[in-house]
Structures are given as C-alpha cells and as structure tokens.
Backbone as a printed PyTorch tensor [residue, N CA C, xyz], in Angstrom:
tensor([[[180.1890,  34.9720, -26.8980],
         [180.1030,  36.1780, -26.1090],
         [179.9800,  35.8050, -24.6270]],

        [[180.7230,  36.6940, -23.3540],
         [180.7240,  36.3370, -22.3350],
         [178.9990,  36.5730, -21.9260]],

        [[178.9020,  35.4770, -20.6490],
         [178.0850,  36.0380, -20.2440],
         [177.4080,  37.1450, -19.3720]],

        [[176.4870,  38.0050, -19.2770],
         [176.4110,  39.1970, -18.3310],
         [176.4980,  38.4200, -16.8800]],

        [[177.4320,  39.7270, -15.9470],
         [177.3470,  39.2550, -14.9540],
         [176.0710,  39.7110, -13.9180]],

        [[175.4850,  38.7950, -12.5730],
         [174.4400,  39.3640, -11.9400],
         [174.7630,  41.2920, -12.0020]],

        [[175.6600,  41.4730, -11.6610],
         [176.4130,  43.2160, -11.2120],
         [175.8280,  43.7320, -12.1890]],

        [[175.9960,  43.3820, -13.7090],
         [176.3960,  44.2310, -14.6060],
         [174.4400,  44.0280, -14.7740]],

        [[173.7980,  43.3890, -15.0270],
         [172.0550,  43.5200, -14.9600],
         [171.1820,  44.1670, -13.9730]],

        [[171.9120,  43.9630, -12.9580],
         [171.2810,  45.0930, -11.8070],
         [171.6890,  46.7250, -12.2980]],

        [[172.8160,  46.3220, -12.5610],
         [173.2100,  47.8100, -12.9480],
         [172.4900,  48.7070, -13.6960]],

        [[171.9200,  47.8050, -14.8360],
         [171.4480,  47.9210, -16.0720],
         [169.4500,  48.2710, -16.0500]],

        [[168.9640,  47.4750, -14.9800],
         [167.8700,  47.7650, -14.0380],
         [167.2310,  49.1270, -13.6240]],

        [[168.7700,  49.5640, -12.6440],
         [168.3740,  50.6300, -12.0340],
         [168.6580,  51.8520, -12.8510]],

        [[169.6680,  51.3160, -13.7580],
         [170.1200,  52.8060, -14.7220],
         [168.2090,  53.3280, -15.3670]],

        [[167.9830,  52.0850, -15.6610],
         [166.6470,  52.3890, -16.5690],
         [165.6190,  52.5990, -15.9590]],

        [[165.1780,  52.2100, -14.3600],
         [164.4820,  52.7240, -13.7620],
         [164.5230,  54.4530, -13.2320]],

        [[165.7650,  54.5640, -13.0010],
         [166.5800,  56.4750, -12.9510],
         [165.6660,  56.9840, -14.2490]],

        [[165.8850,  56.4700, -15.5650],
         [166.0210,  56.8000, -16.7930],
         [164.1850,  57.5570, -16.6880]],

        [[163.6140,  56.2760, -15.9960],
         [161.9220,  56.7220, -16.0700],
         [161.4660,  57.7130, -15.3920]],

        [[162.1990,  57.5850, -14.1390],
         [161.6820,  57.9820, -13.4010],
         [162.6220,  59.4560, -13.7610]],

        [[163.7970,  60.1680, -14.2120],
         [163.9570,  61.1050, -14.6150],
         [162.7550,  61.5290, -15.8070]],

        [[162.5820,  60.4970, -17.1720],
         [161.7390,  61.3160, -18.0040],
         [159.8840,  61.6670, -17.7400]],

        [[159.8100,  61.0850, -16.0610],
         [158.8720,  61.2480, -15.6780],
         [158.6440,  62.7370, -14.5380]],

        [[159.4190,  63.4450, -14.1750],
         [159.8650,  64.1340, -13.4470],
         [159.6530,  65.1280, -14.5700]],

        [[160.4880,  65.1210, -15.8990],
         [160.4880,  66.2460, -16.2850],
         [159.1760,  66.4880, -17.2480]],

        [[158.2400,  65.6870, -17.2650],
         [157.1240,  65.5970, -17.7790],
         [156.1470,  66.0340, -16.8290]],

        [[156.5280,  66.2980, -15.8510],
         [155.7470,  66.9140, -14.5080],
         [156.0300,  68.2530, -13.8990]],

        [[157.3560,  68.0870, -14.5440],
         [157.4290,  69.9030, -14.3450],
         [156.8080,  70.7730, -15.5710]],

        [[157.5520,  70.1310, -16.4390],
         [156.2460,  70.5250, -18.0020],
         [155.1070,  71.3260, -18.0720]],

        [[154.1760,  69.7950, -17.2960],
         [152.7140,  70.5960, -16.5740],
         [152.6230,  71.3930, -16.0510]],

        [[153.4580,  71.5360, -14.7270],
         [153.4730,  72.8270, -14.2190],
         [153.8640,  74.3060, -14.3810]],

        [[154.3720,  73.6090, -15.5740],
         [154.6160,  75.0730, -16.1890],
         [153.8190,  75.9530, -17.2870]],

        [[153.0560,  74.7590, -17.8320],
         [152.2330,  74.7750, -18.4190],
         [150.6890,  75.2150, -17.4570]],

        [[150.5670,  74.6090, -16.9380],
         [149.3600,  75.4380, -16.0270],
         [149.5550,  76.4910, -15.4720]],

        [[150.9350,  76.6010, -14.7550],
         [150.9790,  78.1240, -14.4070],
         [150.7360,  79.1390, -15.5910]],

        [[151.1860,  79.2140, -16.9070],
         [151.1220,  79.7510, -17.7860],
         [149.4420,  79.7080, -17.6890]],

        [[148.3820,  79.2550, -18.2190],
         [147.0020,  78.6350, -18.3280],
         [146.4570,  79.6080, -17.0900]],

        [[146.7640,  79.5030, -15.6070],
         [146.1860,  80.2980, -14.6650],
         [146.1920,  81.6230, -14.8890]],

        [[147.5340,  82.1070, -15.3270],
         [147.7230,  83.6550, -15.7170],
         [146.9960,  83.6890, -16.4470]],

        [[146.2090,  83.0920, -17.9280],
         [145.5770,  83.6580, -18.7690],
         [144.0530,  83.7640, -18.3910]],

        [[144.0480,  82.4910, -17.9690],
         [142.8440,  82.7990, -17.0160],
         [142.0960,  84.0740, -16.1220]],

        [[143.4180,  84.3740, -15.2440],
         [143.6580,  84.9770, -14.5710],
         [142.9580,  86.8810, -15.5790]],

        [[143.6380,  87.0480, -16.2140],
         [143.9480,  88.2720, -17.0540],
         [142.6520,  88.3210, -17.3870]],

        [[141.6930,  87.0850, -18.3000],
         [140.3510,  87.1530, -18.3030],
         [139.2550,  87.5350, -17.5560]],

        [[139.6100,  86.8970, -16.2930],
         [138.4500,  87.1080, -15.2510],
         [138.8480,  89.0360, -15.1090]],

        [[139.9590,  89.3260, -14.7050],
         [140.1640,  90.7140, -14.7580],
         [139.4700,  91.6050, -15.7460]],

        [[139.3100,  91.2000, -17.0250],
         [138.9690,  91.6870, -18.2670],
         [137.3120,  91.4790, -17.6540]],

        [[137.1530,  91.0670, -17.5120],
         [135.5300,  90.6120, -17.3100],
         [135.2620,  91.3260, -15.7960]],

        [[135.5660,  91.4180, -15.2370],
         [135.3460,  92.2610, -13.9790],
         [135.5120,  93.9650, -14.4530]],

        [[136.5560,  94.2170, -15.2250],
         [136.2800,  95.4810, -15.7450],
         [134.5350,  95.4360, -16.3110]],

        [[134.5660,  94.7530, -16.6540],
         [134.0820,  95.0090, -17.8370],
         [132.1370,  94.6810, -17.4050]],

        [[132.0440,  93.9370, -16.1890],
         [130.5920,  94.0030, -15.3240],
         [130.5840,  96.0050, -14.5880]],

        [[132.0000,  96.1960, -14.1980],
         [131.8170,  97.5970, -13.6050],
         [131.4300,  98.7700, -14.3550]],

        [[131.4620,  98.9710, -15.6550],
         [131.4590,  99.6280, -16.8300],
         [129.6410,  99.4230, -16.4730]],

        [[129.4890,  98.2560, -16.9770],
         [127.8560,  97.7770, -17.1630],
         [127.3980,  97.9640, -16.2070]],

        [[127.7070,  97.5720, -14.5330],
         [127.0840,  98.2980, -13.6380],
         [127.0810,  99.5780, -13.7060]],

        [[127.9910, 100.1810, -14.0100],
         [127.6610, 101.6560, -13.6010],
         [126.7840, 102.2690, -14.7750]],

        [[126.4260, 101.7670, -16.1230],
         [125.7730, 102.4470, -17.3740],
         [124.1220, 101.6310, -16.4830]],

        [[124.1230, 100.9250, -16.4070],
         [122.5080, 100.5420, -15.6370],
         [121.9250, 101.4730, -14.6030]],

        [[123.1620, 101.6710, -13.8880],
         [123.1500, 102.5610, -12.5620],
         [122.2590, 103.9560, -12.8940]],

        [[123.2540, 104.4540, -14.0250],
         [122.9770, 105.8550, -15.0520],
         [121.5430, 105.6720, -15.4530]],

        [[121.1890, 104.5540, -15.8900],
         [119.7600, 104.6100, -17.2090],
         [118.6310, 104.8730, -15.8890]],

        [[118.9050, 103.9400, -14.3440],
         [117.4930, 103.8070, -13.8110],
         [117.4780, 105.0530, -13.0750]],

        [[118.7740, 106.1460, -13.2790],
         [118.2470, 107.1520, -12.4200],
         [117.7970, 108.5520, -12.7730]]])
C-alpha cells in the first residue's frame, strides 16, 4: 500500500478537528435551547406563585379587618 502523503494527513487532521469542533457547537446550542425552555418554566412558576401570595395577601388583609 502507498504511503500517505504529508497533504493527505494534514488534511485528515483538520477534517477531524472541524468534525469536533462542529459536534461541539451543536452540543452548545442544545443547551441553549434547553435552558431557554427550563427559564420559561421557571418563569410560568414564579408567576403561579405570585398569583398565588396576592390571593393570600388579600384573604389576611380580609381576616385582620
């Protein structure tokens, strides 16, 4: 079998460094999509819970007066 030439191993280098550094990229948008998702739910909670102190403030409000 011939042998590889210097060209053809560099080549072979950077293809696979692209390769990482692409399946690393899209493993990072991932996250971010994934946390954005995570903040909204978050998000919707704290809302739920802020209803839901105003309700209770205002029934406390009612009892002490």
């Amino acid at each position: 079998m011939a042998k590889k030439s210097r060209l053809t191993n560099a080549a072979e280098k950077i293809g696979a460094a692209m390769g990482r550094a692409d399946r690393k990229a899209h493993q990072v948008a991932k996250a971010g999509v994934m946390a954005k998702k995570e903040l909204a739910a978050i998000s919707g909670q704290v809302d739920a819970l802020k209803k839901q102190l105003e309700k209770t403030a205002k029934k406390l409000k009612k009892a002490l007066a």
